[in-house]
N, C-alpha and C positions, 0 to 999 in steps of 0.2 A: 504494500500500500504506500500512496505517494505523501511526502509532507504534506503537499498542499490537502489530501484525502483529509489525512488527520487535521490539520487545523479545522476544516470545516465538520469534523467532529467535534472537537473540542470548543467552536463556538455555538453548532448545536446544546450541547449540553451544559454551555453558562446559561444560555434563554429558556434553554427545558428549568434549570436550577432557578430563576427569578422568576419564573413564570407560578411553577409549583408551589412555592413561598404560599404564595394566596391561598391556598386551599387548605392552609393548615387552620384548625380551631385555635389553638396556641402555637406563639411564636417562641423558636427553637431556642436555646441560650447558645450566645456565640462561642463558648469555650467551646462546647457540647459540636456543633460545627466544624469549629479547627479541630477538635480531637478527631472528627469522621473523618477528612480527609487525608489523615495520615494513612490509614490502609489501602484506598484506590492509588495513592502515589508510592508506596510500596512496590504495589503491585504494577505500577506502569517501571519503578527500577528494576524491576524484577523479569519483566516479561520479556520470551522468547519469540511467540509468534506474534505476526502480525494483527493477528483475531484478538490477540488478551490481551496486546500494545491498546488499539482501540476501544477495545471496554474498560481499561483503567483510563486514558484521557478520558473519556465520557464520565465514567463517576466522579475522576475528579471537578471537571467540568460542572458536575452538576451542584459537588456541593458547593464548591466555587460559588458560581451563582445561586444559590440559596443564601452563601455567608453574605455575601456582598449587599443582596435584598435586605436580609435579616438584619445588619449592620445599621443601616438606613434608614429601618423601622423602628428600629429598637430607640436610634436616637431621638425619633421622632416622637416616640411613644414616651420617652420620659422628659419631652419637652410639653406635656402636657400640665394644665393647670393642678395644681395641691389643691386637694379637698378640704380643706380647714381654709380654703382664700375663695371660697366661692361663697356669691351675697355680700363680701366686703365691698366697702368703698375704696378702693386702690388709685393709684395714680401713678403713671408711665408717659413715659418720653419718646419722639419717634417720628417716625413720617409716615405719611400716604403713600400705600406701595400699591392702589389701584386707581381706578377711576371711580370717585364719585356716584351713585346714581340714587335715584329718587326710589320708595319702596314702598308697603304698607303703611297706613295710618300716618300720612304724612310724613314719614320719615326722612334719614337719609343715609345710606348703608355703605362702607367703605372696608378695605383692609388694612390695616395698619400695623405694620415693620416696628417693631418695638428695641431700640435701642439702648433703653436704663431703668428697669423699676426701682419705684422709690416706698419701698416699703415702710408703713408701720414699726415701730422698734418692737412689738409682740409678734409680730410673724417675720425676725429679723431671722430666725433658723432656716425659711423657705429658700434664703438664699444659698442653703447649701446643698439645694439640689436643682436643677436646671428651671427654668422658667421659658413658659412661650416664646417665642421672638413673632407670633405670627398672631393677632388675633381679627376676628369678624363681627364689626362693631356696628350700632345704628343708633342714630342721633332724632330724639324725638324733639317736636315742638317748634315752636314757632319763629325761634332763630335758624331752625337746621336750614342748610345751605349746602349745594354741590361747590358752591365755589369757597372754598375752605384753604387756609396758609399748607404749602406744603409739609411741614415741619410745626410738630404738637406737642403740649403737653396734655392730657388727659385723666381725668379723673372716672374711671369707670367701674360699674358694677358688674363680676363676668361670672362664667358657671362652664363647667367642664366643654368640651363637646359632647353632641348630646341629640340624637331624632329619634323618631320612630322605626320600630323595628317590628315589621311581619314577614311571614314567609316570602313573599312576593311586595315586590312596590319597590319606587326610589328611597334610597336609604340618607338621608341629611349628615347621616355622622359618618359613613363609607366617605360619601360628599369632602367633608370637612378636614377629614385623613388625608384624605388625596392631596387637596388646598394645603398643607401643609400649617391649618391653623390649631394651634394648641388651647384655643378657649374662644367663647363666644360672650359678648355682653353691649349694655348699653350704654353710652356718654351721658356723665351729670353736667360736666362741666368742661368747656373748651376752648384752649386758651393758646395763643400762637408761642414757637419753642424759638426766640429769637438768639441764643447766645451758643447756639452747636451748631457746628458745620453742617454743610448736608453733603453725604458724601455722592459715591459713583451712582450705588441704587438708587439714592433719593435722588440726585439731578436729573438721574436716564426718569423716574415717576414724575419730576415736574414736566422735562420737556412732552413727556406724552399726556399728560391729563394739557398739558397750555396748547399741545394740536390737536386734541378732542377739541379742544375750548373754542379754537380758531373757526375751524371746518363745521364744525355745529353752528356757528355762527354766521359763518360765508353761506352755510348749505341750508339755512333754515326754511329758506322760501319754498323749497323745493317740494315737489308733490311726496314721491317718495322718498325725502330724506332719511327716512330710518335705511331701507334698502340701502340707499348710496355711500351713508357710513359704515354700513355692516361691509362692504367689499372694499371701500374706499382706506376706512383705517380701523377696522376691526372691530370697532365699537358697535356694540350691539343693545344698548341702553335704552335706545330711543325705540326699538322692536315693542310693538302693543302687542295683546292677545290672537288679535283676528291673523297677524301676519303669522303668527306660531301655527294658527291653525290650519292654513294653508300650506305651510313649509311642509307642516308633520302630515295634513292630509295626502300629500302629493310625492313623497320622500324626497325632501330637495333642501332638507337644514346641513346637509353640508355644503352650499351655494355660500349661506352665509356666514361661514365656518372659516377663517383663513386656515386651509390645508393645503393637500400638496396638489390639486388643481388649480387653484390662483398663484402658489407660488413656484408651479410650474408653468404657467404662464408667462411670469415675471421675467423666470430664468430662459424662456425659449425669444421673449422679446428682446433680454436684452441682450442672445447671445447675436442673435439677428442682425440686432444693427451694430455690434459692436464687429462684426465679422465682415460686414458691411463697408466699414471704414476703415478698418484693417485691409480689406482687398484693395482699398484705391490708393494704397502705400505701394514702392518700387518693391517688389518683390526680394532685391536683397536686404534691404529692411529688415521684413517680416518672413522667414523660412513658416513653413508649414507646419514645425513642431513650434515655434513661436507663438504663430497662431493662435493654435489649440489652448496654449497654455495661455493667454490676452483673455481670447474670451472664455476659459473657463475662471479666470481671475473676476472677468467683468460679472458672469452670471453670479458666483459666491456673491459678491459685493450689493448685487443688485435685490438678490434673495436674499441679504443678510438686511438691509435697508428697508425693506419690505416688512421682514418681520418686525423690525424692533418698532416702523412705525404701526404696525398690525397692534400692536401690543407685547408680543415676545411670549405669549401663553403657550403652556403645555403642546396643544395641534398643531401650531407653529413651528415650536421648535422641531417636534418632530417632523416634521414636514419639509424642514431645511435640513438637518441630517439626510434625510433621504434625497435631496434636491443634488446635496452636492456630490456625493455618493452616484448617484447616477451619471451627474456633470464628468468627476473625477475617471468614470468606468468610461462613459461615451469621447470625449474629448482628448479623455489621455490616449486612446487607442490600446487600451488597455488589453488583455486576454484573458481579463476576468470574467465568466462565467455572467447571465443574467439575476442567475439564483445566488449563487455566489455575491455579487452586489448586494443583493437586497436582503443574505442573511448577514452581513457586512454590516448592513445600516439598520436591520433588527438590533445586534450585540449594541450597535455604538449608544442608539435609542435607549437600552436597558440600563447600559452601563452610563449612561448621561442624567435616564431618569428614570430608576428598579419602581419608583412607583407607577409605570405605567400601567403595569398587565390589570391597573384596574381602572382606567378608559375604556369605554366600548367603543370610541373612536378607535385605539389604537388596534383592536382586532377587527375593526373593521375598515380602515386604512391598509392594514398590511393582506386582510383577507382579499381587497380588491386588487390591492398591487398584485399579489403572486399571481392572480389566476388572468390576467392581464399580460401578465410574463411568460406565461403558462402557456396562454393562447398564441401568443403571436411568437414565439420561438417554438414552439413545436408545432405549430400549422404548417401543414405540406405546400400549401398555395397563399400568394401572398393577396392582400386584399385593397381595394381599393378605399380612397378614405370615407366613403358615405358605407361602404359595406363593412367597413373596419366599425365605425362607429356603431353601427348595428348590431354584428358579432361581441362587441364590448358588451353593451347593454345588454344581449343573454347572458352571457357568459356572467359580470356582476351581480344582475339580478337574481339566477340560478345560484351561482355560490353563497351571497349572502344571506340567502333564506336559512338555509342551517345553522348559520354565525347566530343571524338575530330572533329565531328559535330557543337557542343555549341560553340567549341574552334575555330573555323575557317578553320580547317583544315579536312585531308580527309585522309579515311581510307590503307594504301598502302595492296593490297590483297596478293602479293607477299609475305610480312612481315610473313605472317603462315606459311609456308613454313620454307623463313629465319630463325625464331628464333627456329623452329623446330629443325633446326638444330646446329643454334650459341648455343643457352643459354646450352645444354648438354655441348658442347663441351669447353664453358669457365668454364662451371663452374666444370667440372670433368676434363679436363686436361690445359688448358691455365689459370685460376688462382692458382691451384698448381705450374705449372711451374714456374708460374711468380714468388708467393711466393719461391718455393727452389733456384729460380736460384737468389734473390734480396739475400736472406742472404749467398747463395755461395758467393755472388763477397764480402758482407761482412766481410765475415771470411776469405775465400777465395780469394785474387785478383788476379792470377796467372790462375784461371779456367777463368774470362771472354771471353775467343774466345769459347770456351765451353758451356756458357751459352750464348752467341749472335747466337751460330746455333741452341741451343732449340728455343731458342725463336722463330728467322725464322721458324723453324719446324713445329712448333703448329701456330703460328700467320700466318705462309704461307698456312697454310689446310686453319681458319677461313676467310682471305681477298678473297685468290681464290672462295672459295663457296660464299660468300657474291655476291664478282665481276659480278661470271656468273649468279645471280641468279638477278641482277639487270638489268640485260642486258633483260631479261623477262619484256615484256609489258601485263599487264595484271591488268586492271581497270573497275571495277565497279561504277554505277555510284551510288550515297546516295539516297536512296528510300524518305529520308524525315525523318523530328526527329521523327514525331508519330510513321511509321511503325520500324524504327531502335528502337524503344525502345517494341516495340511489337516482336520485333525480338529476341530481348534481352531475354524476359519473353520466350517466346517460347523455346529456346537455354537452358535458366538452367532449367527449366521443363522438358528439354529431356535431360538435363545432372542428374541430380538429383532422377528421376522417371527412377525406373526398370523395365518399361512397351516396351516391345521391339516393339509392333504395333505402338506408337507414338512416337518411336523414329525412325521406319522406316520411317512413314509417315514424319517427320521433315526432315528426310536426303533427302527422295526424291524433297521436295519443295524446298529446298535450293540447288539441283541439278538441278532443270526448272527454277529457278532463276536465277542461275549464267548461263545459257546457253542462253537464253534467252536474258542476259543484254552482252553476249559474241557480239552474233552473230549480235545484236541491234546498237553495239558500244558503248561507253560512253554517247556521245553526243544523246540526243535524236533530232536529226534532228540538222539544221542550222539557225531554225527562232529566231527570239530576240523576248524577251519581249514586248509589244508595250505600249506607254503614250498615256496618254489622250492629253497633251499640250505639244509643243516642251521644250526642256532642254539643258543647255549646264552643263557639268561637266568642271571646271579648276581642276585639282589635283594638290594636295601638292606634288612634287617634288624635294625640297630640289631649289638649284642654276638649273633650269632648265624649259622645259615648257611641260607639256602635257594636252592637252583639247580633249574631250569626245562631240557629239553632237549629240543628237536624236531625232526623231520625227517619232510619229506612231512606227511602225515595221523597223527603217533602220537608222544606227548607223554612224559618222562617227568622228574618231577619229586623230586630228592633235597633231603632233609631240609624240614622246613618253618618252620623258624624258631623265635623265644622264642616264650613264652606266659608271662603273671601275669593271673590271675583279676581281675577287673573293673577292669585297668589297660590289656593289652594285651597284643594278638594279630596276630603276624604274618601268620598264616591271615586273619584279617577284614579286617585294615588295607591288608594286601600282595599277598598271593594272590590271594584273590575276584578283587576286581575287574581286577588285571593278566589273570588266567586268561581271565577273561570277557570282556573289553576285546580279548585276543588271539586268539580264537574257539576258547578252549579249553571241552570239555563231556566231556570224558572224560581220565582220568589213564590210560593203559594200564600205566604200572609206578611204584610208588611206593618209595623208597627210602629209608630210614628208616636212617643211618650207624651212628648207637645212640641209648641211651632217655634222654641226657641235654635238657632241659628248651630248652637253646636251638636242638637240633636236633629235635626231636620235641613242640613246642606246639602244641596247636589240633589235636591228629588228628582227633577225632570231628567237629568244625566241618568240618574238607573234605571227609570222607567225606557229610557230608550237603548240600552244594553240587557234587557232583563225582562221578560213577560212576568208579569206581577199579578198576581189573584187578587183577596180583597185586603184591604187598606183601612189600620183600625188606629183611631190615636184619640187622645185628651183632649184636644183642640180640631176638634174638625173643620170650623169656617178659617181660621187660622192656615191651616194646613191647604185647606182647599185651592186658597188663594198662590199658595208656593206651585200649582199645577195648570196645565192648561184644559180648558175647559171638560172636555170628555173624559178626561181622568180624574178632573175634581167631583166629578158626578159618582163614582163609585167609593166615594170614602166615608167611614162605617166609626160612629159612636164608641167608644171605648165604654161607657157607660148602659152600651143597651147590646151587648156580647154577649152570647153564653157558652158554660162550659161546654169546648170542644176537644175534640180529638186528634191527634197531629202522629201517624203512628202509632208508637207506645208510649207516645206522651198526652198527657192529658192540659190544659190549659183555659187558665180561669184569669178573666178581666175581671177589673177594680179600678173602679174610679171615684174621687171624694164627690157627693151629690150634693155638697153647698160650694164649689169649686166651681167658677167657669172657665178662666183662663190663669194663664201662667203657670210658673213650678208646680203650685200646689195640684193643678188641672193636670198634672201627671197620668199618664194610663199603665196602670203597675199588672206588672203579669208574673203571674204565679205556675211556675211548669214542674210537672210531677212526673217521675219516672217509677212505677209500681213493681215494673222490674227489676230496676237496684236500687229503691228506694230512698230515691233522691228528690228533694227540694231546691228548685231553682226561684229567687225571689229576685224581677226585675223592676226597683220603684223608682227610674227618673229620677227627675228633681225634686222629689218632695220634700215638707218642712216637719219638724215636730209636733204642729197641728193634726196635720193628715196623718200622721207615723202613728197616732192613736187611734186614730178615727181604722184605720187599715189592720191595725192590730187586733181593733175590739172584733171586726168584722169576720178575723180568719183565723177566730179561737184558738184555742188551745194546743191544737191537732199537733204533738211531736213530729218529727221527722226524724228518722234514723242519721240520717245525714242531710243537711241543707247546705247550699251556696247562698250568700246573699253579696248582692252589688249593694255595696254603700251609697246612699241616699244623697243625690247632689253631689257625687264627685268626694264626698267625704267634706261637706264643708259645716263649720261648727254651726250652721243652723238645720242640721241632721243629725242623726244617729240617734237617738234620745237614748237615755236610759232603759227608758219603759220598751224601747224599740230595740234593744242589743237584748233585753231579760227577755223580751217575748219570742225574739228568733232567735237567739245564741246560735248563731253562725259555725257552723266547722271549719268554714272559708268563707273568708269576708277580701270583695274585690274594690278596689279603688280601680275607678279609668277618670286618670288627670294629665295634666301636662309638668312634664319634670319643670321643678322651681320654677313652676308660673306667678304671674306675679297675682292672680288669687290666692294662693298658697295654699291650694286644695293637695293633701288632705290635713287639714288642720291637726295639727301635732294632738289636741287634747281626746280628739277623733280617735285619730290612732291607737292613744293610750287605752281607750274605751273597750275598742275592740278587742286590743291585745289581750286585759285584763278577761275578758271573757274566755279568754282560750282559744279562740280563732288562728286561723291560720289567713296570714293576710298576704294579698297578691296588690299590685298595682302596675298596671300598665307600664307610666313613669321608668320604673326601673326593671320589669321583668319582659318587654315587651308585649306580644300579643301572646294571649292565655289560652290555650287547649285543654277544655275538663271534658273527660271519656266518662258518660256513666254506664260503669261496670256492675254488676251484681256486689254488693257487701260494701262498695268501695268507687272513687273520684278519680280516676289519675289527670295529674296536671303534668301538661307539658310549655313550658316559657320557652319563647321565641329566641331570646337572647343565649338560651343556653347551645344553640343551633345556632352558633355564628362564629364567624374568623375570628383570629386576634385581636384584629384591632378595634371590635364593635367590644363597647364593655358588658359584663357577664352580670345576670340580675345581681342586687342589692336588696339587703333588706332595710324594710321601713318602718 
């Protein structure tokens, strides 16, 4: 075997090593690491044949890259906030290490590079373990301002890292890992840091937040302004809702992604003309290896300038290692391999930044390079460029369906179409424009009304087509990872192979497939999944309540969580996909406790992912209002329900009959399991008032084992006394938001419960709750205990 063989083993097996990292529940100890490696390098001194030469680089390789990962994380992870400094009033020094942007509740949300904490003399020990250098802060009130001194001091209140955690859905604190921020929190007080330098970071963050500042300004009139920044200089701030909704209907957010299609653009313009001007030099001058090396000088330069005005982020960078990586293999005239390059610029990627393999950009960036690479170096006939572009678009389409499958997400079919059409269009006429018209207003500042109607011109073709094409319904539903990856195989066999009978035969089955799954609908029918043993789901919801209950075949789901308009939705983020993940396709009874906002967000959103039967809550006219008209016609009194049957569960409404509206108008549901005789009690938000009124109503009757959801989130106008004696909980649930600033569940709460003998769960810190009822017995299973390292493991409360 040849060196070159092995090296490309050996950088195999760093990216299998930092790859693999992730999947572990706990992160390794580095001693533990460098002690592994000693025996595959052993065993590479040691080795005879070429067969056991190669499996010791690989091992070593891999731990290699695990340590390397591991290293990296590890520091990261003890640059996290001390628990005994969360809720303090602290105060830090530092700069703005992002851009400004505007957020909920008037806000205003930034990152901020922390330079010198200035601790308290009682938490003067914290200094002698490492402290954030990163945190993600938001400034409320009526001063907050984007336009803010680059360089601060701060006075803020912060709290770990910290989101929601269910089987399925975006993770905030995965998020937050990534970002490299060691605590999150809010500014009391904001005061300019005039007497410290500002050094390389902080000058590169002023000069790019003062060319957001410019360009936002020059570009404000502009129709699609948000668009023209997002490609222009990477800012994505000024992006509303409806444009999200479009990108994501249409699969086209990587358009406005600075990756490695605009900045290979960048690099194909500039080598263009810098190659250009180089030919019209005497040719002894410029020799042909000169050349090469001029403009693969200019393309770096040009793609390196690109990025840092893009912002310099994560896709960025990677997108310029691979830029130049290609530049360096194409230009040098290199006899580097295609694959070879591009595992070249995986390693440098890993080893520049081990946190990547948790991007779903980066596997799907590198998913589409390879098989792009794939295609057009082992295609037998070369293609022309409308048929190249063609051949692309299956060939990406087919491969990343099984990527975004793994990933959680789903394929959008429309998207072929879309980019059939966007990706020509930005990259032959809307990033030229962008490009001539950004150095017009340069040189230029008297043409910007000029360059604000190209822009429209070209960005008004792109949005329209995106728009109407989003407007198209048209979903298929995922055959499953085996056959999508059979599909795959099949797909570059007939892209690749110039056999026209197997590639008719491919187009026709993949025509009674799509017609077929047309006519079929998405949905293959309305029936759920069915359990062996009833289950109830709590979900992580943040400051809010949604529970999930099933048994057999028929599902019923109370309250569904917050909602804030293009912030977030419990329904989108939490539901959907757990529902669907669980083989849920029908709600048979939906339970709506009342019309308050954290229990009743996102209604319309489920009803149109979700065939829903009847519809029972505390608040009817309330609630009805939250629906459109033919759906607020079926919703049913919690107060005029009787016991029904759901399974092997039985299920009894309760509502206070001198209650109209609000907390107290709760619709409390009572679910019984006679098979393992179990008491589930679900009372909303009620108060102490009703907590007797509900208690006198539902006597005496024992239960061998009861669950009860603490009343309001656990807030001290709950729990009563008379209300913990009458149900004495075996498990008693809080679903609140970790240190919200309600500060549900009220510590005296707590004590209440505890004192009873409860076993007490909270969302907050155990994520989302799994109770089995089994005959004799509950099992619980916590979300968090089913997570990587770097998500934190429950906490008791």
């Amino acid at each position: 075997m040849s060196g070159s063989f092995m090296a490309r083993i050996g950088l195999v097996g760093f990216a299998c090593g930092v790859i693999l990292l992730y999947s572990l529940a706990v992160l390794p100890p580095l001693p533990g690491l460098i002690s592994a490696m000693v025996i595959p390098f052993l065993g590479l001194v040691r080795a005879n044949s070429p067969v056991s030469r190669a499996v010791a680089i690989l091992g070593t390789a891999v731990i290699a890259g695990m340590l390397w990962a591991a290293w990296h994380a590890d520091v990261r992870q003890q640059a996290t906030l001390p628990a005994n400094l969360e809720g303090e009033l602290l105060e830090v020094s530092g700069h703005v290490c992002d851009v400004p942007s505007t957020g909920s509740f008037n806000s205003v949300r930034f990152a901020f590079c922390v330079e010198q904490w200035h601790l308290p003399a009682q938490f003067a020990a914290a200094d002698l373990q490492p402290l954030p250098q990163k945190l993600r802060l938001a400034w409320y009130g009526e001063a907050a301002t984007t336009r803010i001194p680059q360089r601060l001091k701060l006075k803020v209140v912060l709290k770990r890292p910290h989101g929601s955690v269910n089987p399925l859905g975006f993770r905030y604190e995965s998020w937050l890992f990534r970002k490299g921020f060691g605590a999150t929190g809010t500014i009391r007080d904001l005061y300019p840091d005039r007497y410290s330098d500002c050094g390389l970071g902080c000058r590169y963050h002023r000069w790019r937040n003062s060319l957001v500042d410019a360009v936002s300004e020059r570009l404000s009139e502009a129709e699609h302004f948000p668009l023209i920044t997002s490609l222009m200089i990477g800012y994505r701030g000024y992006m509303e809702p409806r444009h999200w909704e479009v990108l994501k209907a249409t699969g086209t957010i990587h358009l406005v992604a600075i990756s490695g299609l605009h900045l290979g653009l960048i690099a194909a313009g500039a080598g263009f003309v810098c190659r250009r001007i180089l030919l019209c030099l005497p040719q002894r001058l410029v020799s042909p290896g000169r050349l090469r090396g001029y403009v693969f000088i200019a393309v770096s330069l040009a793609s390196l300038a690109y990025a840092l005005a893009a912002g310099f982020s994560v896709p960025t960078r990677r997108a310029l290692i691979m830029v130049i990586i290609a530049g360096w293999c194409l230009l040098g005239a290199r006899k580097t391999g295609a694959f070879t390059g591009l595992l070249g610029a995986l390693v440098l990627v890993l080893v520049n930044d081990p946190f990547s393999p948790l991007d779903q950009g980066f596997w799907l960036s590198f998913g589409a390079v390879s098989v792009l690479v794939l295609l057009f170096s082992l295609r037998l006939r070369q293609a022309g460029w409308l048929q190249g572009l063609v051949l692309a678009q299956l060939a990406v389409f087919a491969a990343l369906w099984p990527i975004l499958e793994v990933l959680g997400q789903s394929q959008v079919v429309v998207g072929f179409v879309a980019n059939l059409f966007a990706i020509p269009w930005v990259s032959l006429v809307v990033m030229p424009v962008v490009v001539l018209g950004a150095l017009a207003m340069a040189i230029f500042p008297l043409l910007d009304d000029i360059v604000i109607k190209a822009f429209d011109l070209v960005f008004g073709v792109l949005w329209h087509g995106l728009d109407r094409l989003a407007d198209v319904e048209l979903a298929l539903p995922a055959p499953g990872l085996p056959a999508l990856v059979l599909m795959v195989v099949v797909v570059m066999v007939a892209l690749l192979v110039p056999f026209r009978g197997f590639r008719l035969a491919t187009a026709c089955l993949a025509v009674v497939w799509v017609t077929v799954s047309l006519v079929k609908g998405a949905p293959a029918g309305t029936a759920n999944s069915p359990v062996d043993d009833p289950e109830l789901w709590v979900w992580d919801v943040g400051q809010g309540l949604s529970v999930m209950v099933r048994d057999q075949g028929q599902v019923l789901v109370y309250d569904t969580g917050p909602a804030l308009e293009g912030v977030y939705s419990a329904v989108d983020s939490v539901l959907i996909p757990n529902l669907r993940a669980l083989g849920v396709a029908r709600i048979d009874t939906l339970v709506i406790s009342h019309g308050d906002g954290d229990h009743a967000g996102g209604l319309p959103l489920l009803f149109e992912h979700f065939e829903v039967g009847q519809v029972v809550t505390g608040e009817p006219e309330r609630v009805a209002g939250m629906l459109p008209g033919r759906l607020a016609k079926a919703i049913g009194s919690c107060a005029r329900q009787d016991v029904r049957t759901m399974g092997s569960l039985e299920l009894a409404f309760w509502r206070s009959p001198g209650e109209a509206e609000g907390n107290d108008a709760s619709c409390v549901l009572t679910i019984r399991s006679a098979t393992a005789d179990v008491e589930v009690v679900l009372p909303g938000d009620i108060t102490r008032r009703v907590e007797s009124q509900f208690t006198a109503d539902h006597g005496q009757d024992p239960s061998p084992f009861r669950v009860v959801l603490a009343p309001h989130h656990g807030s001290k106008t709950s729990s009563s006394e008379l209300w913990l004696k009458q149900m004495a909980p075996d498990i008693a649930v809080f679903s609140a938001g970790y240190r919200h600033r309600f500060g549900h569940p009220d510590p005296d709460v707590v004590d209440r419960y505890r004192a009873t003998g409860s076993r007490l769960l909270n969302t907050a810190t155990s994520g989302a709750l799994r109770l089995e009822m089994r005959p004799g017995k509950v099992a619980v299973t916590e979300a968090r205990m089913q997570t990587p390292f770097w998500i934190r493991k429950p906490e008791s409360r």
